[in-house]
C-alpha positions in Angstrom: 36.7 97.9 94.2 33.8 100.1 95.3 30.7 98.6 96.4 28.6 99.7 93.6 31.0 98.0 91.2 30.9 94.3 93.6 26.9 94.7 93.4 26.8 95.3 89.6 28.9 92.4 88.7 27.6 90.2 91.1 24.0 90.9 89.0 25.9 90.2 85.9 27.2 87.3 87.0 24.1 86.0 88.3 22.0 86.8 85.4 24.6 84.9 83.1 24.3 82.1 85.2 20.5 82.3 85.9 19.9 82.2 81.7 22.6 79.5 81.1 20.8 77.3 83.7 17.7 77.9 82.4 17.2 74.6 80.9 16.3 74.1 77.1 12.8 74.5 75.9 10.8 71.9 75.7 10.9 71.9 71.3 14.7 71.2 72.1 14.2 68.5 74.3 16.4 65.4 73.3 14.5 62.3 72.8 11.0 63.5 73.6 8.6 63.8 70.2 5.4 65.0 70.2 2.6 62.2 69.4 1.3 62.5 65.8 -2.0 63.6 65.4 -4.0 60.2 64.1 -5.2 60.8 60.5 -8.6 61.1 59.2 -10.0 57.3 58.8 -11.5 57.7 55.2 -13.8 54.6 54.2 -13.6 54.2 50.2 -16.9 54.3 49.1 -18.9 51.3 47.4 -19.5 51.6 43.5 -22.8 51.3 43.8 -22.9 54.3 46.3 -21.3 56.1 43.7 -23.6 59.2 41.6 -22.6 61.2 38.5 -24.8 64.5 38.8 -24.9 66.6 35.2 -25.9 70.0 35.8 -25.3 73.4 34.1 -23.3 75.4 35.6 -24.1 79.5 35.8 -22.7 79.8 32.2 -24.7 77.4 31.0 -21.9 74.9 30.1 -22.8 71.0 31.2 -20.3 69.5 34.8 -20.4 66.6 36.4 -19.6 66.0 39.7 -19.6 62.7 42.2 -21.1 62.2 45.1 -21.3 59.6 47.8 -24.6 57.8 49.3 -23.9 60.8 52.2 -24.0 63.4 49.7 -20.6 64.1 50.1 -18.6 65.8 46.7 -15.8 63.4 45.9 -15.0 64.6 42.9 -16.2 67.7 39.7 -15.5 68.4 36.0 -12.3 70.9 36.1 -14.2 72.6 33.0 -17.5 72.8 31.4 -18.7 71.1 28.2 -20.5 73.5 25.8 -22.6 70.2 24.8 -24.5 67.5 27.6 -23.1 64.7 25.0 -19.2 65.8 25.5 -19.8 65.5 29.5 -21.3 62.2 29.3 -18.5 60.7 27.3 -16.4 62.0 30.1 -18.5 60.1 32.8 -18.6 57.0 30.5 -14.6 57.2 30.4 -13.9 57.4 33.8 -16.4 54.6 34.4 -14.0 52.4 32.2 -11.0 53.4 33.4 -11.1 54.2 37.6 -10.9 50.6 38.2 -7.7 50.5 36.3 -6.0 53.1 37.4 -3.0 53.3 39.4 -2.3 55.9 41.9 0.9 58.2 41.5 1.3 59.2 45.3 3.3 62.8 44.7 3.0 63.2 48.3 6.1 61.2 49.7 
């Protein structure tokens, strides 16, 4: 065999063996998980902390949305109410019904 050839497989064979010796990387490490990033502590808000705010919005249909003590949106109207007295029923029903209802967690 000429010298050239012994070279050129030796760097084959070396480069086969360098890349299967390589380890794994680290995403295939067995038995090793990443730690979970903690979640968000949300604090449920007290009742009485709780504001409706009736505005019009820039089509001049009524909205509600509610807010926290901190200002913070928690949740709007998904549509706007030609009159103020069709939003207010809205407010009025989920006043009644919130404390009642159950919670349908999709997110299993």
């Amino acid at each position: 065999m000429s010298t050239i050839r012994r070279v050129s497989l030796f760097l084959v064979l070396a480069a086969l063996i360098g890349a299967a010796g390589s380890g794994g990387a680290p995403a295939q490490t067995k038995g090793k998980t990443a730690p979970k990033a903690a979640e968000p502590k949300v604090e449920a808000p007290t009742s009485t902390a709780l504001t409706f705010e009736v505005y019009k919005d820039a089509g001049g249909k009524f909205r509600w949305r509610l807010k926290d003590a901190q200002d913070t949106n928690l949740g709007m109207a998904s549509k706007g109410y030609e009159a103020k007295a069709d939003c207010l029923k809205v407010i009025d029903a989920i006043k009644g019904g919130a404390g009642k209802a159950k919670t349908d967690d999709q997110a299993k």
